[in-house]
PDB file of N, CA, C and O in Angstrom:
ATOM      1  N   UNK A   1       8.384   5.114  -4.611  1.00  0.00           N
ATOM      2  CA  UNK A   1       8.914   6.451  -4.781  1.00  0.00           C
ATOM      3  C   UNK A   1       7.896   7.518  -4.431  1.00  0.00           C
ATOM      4  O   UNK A   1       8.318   8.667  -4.294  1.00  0.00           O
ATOM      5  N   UNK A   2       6.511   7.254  -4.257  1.00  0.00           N
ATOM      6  CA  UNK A   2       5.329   8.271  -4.382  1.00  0.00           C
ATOM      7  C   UNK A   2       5.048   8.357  -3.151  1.00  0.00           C
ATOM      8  O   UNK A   2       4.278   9.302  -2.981  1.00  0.00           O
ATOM      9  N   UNK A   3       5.375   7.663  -1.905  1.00  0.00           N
ATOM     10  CA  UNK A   3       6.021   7.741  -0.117  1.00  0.00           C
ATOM     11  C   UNK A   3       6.987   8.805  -0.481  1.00  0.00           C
ATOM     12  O   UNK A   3       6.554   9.906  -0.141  1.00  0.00           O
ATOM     13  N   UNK A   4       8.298   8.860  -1.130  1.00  0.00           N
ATOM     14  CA  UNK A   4       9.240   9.441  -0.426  1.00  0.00           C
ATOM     15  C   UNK A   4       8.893  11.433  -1.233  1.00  0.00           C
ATOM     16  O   UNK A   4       9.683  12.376  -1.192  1.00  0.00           O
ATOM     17  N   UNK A   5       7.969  11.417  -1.637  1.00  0.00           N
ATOM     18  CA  UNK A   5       7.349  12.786  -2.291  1.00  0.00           C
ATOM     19  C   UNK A   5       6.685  13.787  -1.426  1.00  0.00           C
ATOM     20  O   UNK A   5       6.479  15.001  -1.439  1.00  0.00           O
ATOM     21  N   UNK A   6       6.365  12.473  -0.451  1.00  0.00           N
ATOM     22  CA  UNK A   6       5.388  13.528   0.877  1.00  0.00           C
ATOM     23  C   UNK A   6       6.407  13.298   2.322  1.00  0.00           C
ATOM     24  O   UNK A   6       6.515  14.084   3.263  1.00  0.00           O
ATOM     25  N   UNK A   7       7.019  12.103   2.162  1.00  0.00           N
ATOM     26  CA  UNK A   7       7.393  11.738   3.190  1.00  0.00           C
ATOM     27  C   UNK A   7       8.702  12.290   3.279  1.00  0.00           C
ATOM     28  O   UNK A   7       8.842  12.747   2.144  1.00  0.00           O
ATOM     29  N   UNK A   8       9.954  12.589   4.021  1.00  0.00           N
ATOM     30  CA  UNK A   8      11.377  12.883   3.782  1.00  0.00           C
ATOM     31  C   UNK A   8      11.944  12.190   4.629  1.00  0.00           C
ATOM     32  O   UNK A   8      13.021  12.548   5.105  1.00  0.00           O
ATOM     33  N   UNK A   9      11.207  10.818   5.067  1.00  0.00           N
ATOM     34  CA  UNK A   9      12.334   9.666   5.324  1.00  0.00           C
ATOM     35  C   UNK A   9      10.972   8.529   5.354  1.00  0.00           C
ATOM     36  O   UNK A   9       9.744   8.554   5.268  1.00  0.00           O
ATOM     37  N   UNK A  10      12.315   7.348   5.574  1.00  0.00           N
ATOM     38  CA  UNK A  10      11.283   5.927   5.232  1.00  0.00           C
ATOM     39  C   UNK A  10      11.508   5.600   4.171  1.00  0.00           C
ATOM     40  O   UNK A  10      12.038   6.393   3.393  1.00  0.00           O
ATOM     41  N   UNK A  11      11.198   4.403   3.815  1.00  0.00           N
ATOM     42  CA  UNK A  11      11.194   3.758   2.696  1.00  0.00           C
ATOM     43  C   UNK A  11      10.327   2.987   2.097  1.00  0.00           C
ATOM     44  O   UNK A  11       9.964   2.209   2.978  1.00  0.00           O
ATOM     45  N   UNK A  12       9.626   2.664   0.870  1.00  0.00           N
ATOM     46  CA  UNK A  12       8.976   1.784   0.551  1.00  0.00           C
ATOM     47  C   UNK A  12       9.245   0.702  -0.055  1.00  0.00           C
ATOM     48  O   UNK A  12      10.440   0.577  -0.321  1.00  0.00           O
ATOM     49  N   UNK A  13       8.373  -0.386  -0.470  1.00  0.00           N
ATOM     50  CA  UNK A  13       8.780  -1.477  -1.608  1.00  0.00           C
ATOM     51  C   UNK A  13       7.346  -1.858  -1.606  1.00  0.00           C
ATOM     52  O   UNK A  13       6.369  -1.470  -0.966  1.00  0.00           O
ATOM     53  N   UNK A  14       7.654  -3.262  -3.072  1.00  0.00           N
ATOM     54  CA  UNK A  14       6.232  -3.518  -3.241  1.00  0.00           C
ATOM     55  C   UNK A  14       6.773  -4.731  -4.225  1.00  0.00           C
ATOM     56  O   UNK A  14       7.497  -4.632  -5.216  1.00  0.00           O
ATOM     57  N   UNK A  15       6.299  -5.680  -3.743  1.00  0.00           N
ATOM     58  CA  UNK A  15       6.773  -7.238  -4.025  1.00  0.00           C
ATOM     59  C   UNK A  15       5.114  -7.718  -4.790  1.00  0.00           C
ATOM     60  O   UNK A  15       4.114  -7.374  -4.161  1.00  0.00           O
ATOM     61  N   UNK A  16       4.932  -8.467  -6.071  1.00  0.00           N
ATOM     62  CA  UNK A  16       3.560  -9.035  -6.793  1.00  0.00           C
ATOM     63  C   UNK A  16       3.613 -10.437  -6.527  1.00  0.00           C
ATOM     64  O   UNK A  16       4.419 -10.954  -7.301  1.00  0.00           O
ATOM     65  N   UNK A  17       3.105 -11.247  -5.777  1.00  0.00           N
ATOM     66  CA  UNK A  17       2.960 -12.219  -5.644  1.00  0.00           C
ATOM     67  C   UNK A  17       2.397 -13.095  -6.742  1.00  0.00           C
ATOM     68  O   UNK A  17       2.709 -14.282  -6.839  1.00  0.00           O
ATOM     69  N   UNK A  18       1.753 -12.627  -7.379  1.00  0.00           N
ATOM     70  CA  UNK A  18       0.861 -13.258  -7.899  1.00  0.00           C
ATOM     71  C   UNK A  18       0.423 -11.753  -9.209  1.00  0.00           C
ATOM     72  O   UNK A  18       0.770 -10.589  -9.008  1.00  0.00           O
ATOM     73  N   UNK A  19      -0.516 -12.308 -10.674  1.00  0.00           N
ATOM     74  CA  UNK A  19      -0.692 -10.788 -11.302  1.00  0.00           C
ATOM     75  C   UNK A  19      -2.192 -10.127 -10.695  1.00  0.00           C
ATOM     76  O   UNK A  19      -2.546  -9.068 -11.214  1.00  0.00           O
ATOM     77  N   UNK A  20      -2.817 -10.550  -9.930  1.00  0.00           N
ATOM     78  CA  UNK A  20      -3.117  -9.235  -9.262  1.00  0.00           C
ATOM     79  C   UNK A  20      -2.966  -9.559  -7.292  1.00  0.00           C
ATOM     80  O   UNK A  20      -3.891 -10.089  -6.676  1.00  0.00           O
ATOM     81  N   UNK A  21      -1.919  -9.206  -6.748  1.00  0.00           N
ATOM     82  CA  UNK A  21      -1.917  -9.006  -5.727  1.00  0.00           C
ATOM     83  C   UNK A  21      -0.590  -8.762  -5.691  1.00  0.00           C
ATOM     84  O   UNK A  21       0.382  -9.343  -6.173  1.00  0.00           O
ATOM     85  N   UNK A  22      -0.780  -7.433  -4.785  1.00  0.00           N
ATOM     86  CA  UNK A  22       0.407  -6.992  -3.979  1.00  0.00           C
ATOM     87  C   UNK A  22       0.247  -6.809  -2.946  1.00  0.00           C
ATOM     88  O   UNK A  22      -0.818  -6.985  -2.354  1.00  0.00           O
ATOM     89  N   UNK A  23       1.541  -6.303  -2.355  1.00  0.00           N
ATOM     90  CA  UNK A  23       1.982  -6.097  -1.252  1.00  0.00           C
ATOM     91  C   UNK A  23       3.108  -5.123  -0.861  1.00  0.00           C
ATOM     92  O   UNK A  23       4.279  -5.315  -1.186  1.00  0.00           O
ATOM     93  N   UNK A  24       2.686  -4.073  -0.149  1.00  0.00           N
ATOM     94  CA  UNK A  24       3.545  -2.496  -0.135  1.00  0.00           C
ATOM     95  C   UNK A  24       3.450  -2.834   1.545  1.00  0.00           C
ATOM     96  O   UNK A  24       2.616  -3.261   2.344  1.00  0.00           O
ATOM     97  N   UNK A  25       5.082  -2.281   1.538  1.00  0.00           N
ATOM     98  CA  UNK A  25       5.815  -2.270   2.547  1.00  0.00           C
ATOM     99  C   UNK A  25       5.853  -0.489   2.843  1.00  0.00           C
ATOM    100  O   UNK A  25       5.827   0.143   1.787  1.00  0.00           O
ATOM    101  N   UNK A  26       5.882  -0.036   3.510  1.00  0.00           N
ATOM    102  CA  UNK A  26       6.727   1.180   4.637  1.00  0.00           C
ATOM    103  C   UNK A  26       7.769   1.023   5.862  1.00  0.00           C
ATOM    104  O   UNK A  26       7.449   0.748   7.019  1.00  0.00           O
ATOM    105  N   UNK A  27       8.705   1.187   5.520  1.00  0.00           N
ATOM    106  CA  UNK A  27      10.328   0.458   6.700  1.00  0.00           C
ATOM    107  C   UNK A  27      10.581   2.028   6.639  1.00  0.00           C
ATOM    108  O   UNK A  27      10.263   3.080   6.085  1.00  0.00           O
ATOM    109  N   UNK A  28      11.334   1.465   7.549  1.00  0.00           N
ATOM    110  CA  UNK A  28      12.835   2.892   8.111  1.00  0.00           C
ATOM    111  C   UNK A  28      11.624   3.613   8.960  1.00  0.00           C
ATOM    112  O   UNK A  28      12.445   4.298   9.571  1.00  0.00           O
ATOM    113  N   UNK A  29      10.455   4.014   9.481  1.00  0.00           N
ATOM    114  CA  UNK A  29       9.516   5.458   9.609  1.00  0.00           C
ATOM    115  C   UNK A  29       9.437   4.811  11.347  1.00  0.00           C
ATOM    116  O   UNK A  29       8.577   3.934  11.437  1.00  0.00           O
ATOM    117  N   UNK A  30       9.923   5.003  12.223  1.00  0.00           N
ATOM    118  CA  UNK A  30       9.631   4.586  13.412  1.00  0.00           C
ATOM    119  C   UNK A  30       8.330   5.369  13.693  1.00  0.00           C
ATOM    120  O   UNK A  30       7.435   4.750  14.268  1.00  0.00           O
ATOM    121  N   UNK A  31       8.155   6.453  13.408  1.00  0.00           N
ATOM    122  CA  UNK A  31       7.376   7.392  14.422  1.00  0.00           C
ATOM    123  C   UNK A  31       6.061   7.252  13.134  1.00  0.00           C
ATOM    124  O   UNK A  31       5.409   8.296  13.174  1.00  0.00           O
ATOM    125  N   UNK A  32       5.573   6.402  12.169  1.00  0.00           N
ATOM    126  CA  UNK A  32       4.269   6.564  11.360  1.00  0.00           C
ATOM    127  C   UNK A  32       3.260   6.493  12.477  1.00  0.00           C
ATOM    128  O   UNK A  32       3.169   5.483  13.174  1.00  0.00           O
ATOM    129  N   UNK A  33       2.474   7.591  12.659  1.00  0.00           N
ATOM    130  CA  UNK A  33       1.106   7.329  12.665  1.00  0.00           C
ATOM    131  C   UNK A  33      -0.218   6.793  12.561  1.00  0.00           C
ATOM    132  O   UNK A  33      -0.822   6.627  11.501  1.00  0.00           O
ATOM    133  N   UNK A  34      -0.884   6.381  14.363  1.00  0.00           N
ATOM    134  CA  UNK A  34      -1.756   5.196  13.725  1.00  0.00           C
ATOM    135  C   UNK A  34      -2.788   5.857  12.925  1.00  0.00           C
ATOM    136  O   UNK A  34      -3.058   7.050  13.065  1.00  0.00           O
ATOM    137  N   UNK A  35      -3.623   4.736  11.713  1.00  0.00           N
ATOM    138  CA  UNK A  35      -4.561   4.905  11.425  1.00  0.00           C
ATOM    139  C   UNK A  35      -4.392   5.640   9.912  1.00  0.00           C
ATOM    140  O   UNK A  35      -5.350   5.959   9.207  1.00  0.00           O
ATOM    141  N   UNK A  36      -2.712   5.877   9.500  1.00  0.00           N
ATOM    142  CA  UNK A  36      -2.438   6.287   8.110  1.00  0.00           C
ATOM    143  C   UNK A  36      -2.846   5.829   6.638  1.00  0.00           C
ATOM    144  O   UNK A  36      -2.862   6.185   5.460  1.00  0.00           O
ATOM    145  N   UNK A  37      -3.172   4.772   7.538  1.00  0.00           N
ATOM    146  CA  UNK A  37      -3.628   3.657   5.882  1.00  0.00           C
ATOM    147  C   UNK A  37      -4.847   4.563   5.620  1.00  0.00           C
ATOM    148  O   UNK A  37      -5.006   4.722   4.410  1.00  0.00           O
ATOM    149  N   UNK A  38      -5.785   5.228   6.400  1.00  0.00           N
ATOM    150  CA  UNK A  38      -7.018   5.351   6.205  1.00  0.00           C
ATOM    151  C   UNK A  38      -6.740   6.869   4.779  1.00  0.00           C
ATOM    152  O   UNK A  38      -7.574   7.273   3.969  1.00  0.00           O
ATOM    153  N   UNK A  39      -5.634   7.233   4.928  1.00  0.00           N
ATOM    154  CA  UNK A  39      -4.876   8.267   4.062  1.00  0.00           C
ATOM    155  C   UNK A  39      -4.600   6.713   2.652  1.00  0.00           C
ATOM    156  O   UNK A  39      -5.350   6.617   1.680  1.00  0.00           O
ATOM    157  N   UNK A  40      -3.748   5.996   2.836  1.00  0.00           N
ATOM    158  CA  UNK A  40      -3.163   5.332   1.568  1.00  0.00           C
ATOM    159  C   UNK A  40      -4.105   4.418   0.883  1.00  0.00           C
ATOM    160  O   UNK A  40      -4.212   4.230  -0.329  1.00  0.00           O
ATOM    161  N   UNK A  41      -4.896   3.781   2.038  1.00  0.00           N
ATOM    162  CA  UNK A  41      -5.672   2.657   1.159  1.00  0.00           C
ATOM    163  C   UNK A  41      -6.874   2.846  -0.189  1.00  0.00           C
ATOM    164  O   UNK A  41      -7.183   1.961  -0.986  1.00  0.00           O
ATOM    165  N   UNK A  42      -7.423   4.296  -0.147  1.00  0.00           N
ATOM    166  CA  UNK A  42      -7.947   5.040  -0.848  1.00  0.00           C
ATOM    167  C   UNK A  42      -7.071   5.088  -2.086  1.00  0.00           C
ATOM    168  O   UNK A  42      -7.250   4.427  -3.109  1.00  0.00           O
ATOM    169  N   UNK A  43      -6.021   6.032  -1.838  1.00  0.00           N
ATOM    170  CA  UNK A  43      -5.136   6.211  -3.005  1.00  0.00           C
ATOM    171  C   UNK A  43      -4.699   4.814  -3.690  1.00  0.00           C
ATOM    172  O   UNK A  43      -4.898   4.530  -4.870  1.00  0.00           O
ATOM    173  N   UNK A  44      -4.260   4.248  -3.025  1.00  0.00           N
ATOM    174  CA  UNK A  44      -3.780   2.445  -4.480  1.00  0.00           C
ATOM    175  C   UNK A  44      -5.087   2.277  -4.743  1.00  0.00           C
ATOM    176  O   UNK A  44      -5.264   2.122  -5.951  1.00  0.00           O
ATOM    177  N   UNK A  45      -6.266   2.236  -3.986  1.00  0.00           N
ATOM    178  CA  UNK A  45      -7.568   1.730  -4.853  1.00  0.00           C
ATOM    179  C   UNK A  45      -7.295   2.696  -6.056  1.00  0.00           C
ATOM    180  O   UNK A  45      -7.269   2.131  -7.149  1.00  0.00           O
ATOM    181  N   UNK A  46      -7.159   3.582  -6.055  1.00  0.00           N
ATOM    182  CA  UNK A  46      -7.986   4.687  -7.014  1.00  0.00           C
ATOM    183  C   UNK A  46      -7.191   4.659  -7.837  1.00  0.00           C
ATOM    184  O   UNK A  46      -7.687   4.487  -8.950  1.00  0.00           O
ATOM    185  N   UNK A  47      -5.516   4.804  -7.812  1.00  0.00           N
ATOM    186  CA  UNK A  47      -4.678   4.204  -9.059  1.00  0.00           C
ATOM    187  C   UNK A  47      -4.663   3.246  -9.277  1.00  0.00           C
ATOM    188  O   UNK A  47      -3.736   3.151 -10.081  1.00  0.00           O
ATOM    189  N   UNK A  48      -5.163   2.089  -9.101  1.00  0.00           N
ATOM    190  CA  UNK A  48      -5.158   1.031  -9.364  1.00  0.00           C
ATOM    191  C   UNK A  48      -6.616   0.824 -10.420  1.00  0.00           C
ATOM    192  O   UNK A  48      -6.776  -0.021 -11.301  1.00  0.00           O
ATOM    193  N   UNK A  49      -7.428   1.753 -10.036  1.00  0.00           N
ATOM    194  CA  UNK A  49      -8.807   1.649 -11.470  1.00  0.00           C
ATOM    195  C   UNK A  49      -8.382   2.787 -12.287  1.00  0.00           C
ATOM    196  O   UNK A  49      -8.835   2.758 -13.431  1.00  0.00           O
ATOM    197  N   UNK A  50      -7.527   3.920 -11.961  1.00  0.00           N
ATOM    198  CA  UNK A  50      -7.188   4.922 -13.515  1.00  0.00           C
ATOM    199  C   UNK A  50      -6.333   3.562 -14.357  1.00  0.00           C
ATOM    200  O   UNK A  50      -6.209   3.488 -15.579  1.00  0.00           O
ATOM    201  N   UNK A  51      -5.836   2.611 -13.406  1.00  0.00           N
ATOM    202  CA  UNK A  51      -4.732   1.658 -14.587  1.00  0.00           C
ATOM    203  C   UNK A  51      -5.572   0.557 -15.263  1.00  0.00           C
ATOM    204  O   UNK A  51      -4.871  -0.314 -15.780  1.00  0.00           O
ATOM    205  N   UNK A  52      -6.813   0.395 -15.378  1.00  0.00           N
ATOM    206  CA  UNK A  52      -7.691  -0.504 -15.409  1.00  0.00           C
ATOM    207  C   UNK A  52      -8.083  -1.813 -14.540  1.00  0.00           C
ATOM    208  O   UNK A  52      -8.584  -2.787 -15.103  1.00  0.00           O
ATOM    209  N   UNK A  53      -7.907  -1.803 -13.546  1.00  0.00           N
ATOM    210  CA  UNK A  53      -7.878  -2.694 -12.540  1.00  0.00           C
ATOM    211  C   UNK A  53      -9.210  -2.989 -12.397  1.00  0.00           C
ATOM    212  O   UNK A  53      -9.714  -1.924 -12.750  1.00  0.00           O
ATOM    213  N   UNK A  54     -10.029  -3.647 -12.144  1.00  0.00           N
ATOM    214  CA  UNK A  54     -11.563  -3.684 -11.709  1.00  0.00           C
ATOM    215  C   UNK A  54     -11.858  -4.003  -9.998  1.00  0.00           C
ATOM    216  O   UNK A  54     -10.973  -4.654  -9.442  1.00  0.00           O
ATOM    217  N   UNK A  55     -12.490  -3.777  -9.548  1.00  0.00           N
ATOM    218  CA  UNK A  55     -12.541  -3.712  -7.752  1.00  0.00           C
ATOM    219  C   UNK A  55     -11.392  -3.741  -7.160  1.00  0.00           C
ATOM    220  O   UNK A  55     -11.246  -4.740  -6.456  1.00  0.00           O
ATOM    221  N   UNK A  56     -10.305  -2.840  -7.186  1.00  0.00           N
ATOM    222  CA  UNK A  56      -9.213  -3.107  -6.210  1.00  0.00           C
ATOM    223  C   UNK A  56      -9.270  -3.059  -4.728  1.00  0.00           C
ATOM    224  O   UNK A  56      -9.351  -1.966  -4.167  1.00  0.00           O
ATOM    225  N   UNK A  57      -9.236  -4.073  -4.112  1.00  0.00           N
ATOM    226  CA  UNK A  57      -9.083  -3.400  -2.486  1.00  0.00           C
ATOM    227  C   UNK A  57      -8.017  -3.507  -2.071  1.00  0.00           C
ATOM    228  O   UNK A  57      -7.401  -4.527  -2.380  1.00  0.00           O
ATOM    229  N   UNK A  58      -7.321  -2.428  -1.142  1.00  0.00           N
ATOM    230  CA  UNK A  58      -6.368  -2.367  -0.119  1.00  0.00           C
ATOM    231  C   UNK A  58      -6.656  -2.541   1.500  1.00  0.00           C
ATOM    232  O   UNK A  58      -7.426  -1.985   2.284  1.00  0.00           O
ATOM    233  N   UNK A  59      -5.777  -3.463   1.605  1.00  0.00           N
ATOM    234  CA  UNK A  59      -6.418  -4.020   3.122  1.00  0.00           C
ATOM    235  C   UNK A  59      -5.109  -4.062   4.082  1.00  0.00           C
ATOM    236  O   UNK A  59      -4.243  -4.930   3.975  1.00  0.00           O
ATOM    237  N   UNK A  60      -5.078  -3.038   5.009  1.00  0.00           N
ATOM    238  CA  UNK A  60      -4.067  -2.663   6.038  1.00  0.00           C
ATOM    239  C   UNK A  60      -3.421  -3.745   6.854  1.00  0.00           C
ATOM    240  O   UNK A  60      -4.085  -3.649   7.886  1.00  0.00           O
ATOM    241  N   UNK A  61      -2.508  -4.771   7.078  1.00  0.00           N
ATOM    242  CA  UNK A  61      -2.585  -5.937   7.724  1.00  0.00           C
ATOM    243  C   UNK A  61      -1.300  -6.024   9.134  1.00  0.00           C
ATOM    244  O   UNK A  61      -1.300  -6.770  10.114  1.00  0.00           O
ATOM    245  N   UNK A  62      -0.392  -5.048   8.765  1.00  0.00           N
ATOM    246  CA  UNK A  62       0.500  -4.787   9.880  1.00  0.00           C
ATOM    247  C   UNK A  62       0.868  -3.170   9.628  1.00  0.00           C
ATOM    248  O   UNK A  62       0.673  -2.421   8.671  1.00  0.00           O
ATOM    249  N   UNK A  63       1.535  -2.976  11.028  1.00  0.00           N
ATOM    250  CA  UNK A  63       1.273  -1.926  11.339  1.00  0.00           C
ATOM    251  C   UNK A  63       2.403  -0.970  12.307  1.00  0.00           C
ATOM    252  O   UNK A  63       2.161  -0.936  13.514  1.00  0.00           O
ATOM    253  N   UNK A  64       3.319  -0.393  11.921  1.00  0.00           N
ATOM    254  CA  UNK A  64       4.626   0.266  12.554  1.00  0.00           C
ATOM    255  C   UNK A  64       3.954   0.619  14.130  1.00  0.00           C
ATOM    256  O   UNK A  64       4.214   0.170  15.246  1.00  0.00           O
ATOM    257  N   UNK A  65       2.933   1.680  13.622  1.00  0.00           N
ATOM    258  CA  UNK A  65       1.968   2.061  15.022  1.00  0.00           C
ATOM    259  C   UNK A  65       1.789   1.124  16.180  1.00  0.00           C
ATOM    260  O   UNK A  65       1.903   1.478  17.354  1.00  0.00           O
ATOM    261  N   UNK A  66       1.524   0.003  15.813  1.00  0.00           N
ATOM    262  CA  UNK A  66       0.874  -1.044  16.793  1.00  0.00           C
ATOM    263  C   UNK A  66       2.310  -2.354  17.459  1.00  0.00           C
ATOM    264  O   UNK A  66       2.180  -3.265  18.277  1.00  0.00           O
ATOM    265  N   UNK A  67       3.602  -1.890  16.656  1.00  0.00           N
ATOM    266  CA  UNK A  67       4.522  -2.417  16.673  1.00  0.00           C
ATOM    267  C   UNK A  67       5.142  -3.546  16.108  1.00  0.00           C
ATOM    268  O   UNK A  67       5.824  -4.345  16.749  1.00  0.00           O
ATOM    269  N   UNK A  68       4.822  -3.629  14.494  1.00  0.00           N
ATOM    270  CA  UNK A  68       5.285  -4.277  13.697  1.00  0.00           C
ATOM    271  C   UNK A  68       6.163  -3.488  12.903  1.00  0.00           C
ATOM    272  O   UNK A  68       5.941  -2.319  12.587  1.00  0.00           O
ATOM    273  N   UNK A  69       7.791  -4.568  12.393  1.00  0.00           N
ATOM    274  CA  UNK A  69       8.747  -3.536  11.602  1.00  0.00           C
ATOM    275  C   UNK A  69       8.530  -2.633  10.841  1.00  0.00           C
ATOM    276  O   UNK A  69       9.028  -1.509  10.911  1.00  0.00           O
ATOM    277  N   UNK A  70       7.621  -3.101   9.882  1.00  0.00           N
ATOM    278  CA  UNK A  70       7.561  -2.375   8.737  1.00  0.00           C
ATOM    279  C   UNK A  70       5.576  -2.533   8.989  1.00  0.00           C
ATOM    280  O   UNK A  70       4.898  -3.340   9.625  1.00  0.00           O
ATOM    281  N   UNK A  71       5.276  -1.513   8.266  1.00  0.00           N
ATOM    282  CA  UNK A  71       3.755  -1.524   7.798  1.00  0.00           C
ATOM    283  C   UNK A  71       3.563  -2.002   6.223  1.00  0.00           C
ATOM    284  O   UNK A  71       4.253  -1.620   5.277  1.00  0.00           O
ATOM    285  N   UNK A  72       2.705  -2.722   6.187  1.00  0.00           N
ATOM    286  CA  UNK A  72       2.016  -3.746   5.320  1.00  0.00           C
ATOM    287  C   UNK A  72       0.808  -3.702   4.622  1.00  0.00           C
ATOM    288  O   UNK A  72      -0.228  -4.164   5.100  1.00  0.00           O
ATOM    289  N   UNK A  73       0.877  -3.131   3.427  1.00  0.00           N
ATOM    290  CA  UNK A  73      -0.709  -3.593   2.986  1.00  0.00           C
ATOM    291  C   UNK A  73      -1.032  -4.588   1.640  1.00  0.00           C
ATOM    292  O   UNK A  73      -0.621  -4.446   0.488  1.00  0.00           O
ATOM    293  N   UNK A  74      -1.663  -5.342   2.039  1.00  0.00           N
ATOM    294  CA  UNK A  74      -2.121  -6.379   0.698  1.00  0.00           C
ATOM    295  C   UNK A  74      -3.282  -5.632  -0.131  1.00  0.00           C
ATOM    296  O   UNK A  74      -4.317  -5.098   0.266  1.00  0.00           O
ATOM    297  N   UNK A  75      -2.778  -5.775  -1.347  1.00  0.00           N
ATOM    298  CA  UNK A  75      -4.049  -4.939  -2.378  1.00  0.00           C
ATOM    299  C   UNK A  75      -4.019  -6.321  -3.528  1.00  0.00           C
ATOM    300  O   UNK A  75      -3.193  -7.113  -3.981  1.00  0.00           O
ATOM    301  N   UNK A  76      -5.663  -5.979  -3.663  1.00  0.00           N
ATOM    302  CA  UNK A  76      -5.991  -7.266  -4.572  1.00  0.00           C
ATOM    303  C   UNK A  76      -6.788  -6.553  -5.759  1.00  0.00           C
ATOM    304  O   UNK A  76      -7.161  -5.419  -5.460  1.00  0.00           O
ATOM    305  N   UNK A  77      -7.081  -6.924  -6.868  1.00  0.00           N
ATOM    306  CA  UNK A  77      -7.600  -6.388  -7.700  1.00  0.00           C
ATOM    307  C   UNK A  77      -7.732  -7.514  -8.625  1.00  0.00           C
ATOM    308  O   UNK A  77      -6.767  -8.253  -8.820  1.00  0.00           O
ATOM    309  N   UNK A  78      -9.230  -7.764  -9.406  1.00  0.00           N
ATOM    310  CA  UNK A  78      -9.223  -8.162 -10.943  1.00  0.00           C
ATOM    311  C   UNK A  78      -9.225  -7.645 -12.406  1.00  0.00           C
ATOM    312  O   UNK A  78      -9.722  -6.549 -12.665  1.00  0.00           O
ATOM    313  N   UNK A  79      -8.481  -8.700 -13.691  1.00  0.00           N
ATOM    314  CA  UNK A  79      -7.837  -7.709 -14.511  1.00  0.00           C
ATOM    315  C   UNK A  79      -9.141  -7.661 -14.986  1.00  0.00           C
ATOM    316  O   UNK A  79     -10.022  -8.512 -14.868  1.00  0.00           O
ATOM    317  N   UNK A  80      -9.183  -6.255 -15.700  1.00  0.00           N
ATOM    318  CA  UNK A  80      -9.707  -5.751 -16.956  1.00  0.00           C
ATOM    319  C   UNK A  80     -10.368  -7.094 -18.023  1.00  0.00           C
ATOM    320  O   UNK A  80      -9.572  -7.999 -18.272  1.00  0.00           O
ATOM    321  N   UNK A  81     -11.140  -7.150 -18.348  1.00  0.00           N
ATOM    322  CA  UNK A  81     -11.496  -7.711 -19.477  1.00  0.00           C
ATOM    323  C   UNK A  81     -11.156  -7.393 -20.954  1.00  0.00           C
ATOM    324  O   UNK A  81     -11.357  -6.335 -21.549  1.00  0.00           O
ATOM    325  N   UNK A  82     -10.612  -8.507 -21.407  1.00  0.00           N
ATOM    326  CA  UNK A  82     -10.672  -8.142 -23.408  1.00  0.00           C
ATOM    327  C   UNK A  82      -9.840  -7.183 -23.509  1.00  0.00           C
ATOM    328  O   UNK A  82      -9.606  -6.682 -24.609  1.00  0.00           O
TER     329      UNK A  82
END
Protein backbone atom coordinates (compact mmCIF):
# COMPACT_ATOMS: atom_id res chain seq x y z
CA UNK A 1 0.00 0.00 0.00
CA UNK A 2 3.10 2.47 0.78
CA UNK A 3 3.89 2.12 -3.49
CA UNK A 4 0.47 3.17 -4.21
CA UNK A 5 0.99 6.67 -1.82
CA UNK A 6 3.66 7.98 -4.19
CA UNK A 7 2.87 6.01 -7.03
CA UNK A 8 -0.88 6.44 -8.86
CA UNK A 9 -0.65 3.22 -10.65
CA UNK A 10 1.03 -0.26 -10.25
CA UNK A 11 0.74 -2.55 -7.83
CA UNK A 12 2.52 -4.22 -5.10
CA UNK A 13 2.67 -7.53 -3.01
CA UNK A 14 4.93 -9.18 -0.66
CA UNK A 15 4.91 -12.98 -0.12
CA UNK A 16 7.39 -14.34 3.52
CA UNK A 17 8.93 -17.27 2.61
CA UNK A 18 10.38 -18.06 5.41
CA UNK A 19 10.28 -15.58 9.14
CA UNK A 20 12.86 -13.47 8.00
CA UNK A 21 12.81 -13.23 4.26
CA UNK A 22 10.80 -11.56 1.88
CA UNK A 23 10.01 -10.79 -1.20
CA UNK A 24 8.20 -7.47 -2.74
CA UNK A 25 6.88 -7.48 -6.01
CA UNK A 26 6.01 -4.12 -8.26
CA UNK A 27 3.45 -5.35 -11.37
CA UNK A 28 1.08 -3.33 -13.49
CA UNK A 29 4.13 -0.10 -13.83
CA UNK A 30 5.38 -0.71 -17.48
CA UNK A 31 7.24 2.52 -17.70
CA UNK A 32 9.34 2.07 -13.81
CA UNK A 33 12.53 3.49 -14.03
CA UNK A 34 15.94 2.00 -14.13
CA UNK A 35 17.89 2.07 -11.06
CA UNK A 36 14.61 2.81 -8.59
CA UNK A 37 15.54 0.30 -6.11
CA UNK A 38 18.46 2.61 -5.32
CA UNK A 39 15.22 4.92 -3.96
CA UNK A 40 13.43 1.56 -2.16
CA UNK A 41 16.16 -0.63 -0.99
CA UNK A 42 17.18 1.99 1.65
CA UNK A 43 13.66 2.47 2.81
CA UNK A 44 12.68 -1.57 3.75
CA UNK A 45 16.22 -1.60 5.31
CA UNK A 46 15.36 1.23 7.51
CA UNK A 47 11.74 0.01 8.39
CA UNK A 48 12.71 -3.04 8.81
CA UNK A 49 15.32 -1.90 11.97
CA UNK A 50 12.54 0.87 13.41
CA UNK A 51 10.56 -2.86 13.62
CA UNK A 52 13.48 -4.49 15.34
CA UNK A 53 14.98 -6.41 12.66
CA UNK A 54 18.86 -6.64 13.05
CA UNK A 55 21.01 -6.22 9.61
CA UNK A 56 18.28 -6.13 7.09
CA UNK A 57 19.38 -6.19 3.52
CA UNK A 58 17.39 -5.51 0.41
CA UNK A 59 18.78 -6.90 -2.65
CA UNK A 60 17.23 -5.81 -6.16
CA UNK A 61 17.03 -9.17 -8.25
CA UNK A 62 14.61 -8.47 -11.27
CA UNK A 63 13.78 -5.70 -12.88
CA UNK A 64 10.61 -4.09 -15.09
CA UNK A 65 13.50 -1.67 -16.57
CA UNK A 66 15.68 -4.39 -17.92
CA UNK A 67 12.52 -6.42 -18.98
CA UNK A 68 11.25 -8.59 -16.41
CA UNK A 69 7.23 -8.64 -15.53
CA UNK A 70 7.21 -7.48 -12.43
CA UNK A 71 10.29 -6.01 -10.32
CA UNK A 72 11.57 -8.04 -7.43
CA UNK A 73 13.34 -7.54 -4.34
CA UNK A 74 14.49 -10.17 -1.74
CA UNK A 75 15.04 -8.62 1.80
CA UNK A 76 16.61 -10.69 4.48
CA UNK A 77 16.96 -9.75 7.97
CA UNK A 78 17.80 -11.41 11.55
CA UNK A 79 15.31 -11.47 14.49
CA UNK A 80 15.90 -9.37 17.41
CA UNK A 81 17.16 -11.13 20.36
CA UNK A 82 15.25 -11.98 23.82
Amino acid sequence: RLWNRYYDRGDSSVEFPSETFAIKRIFNCPDMPLHHEYFLEPFYEALLKLCGAIEPHARHVECVALGAGACATEIRWKEAQG
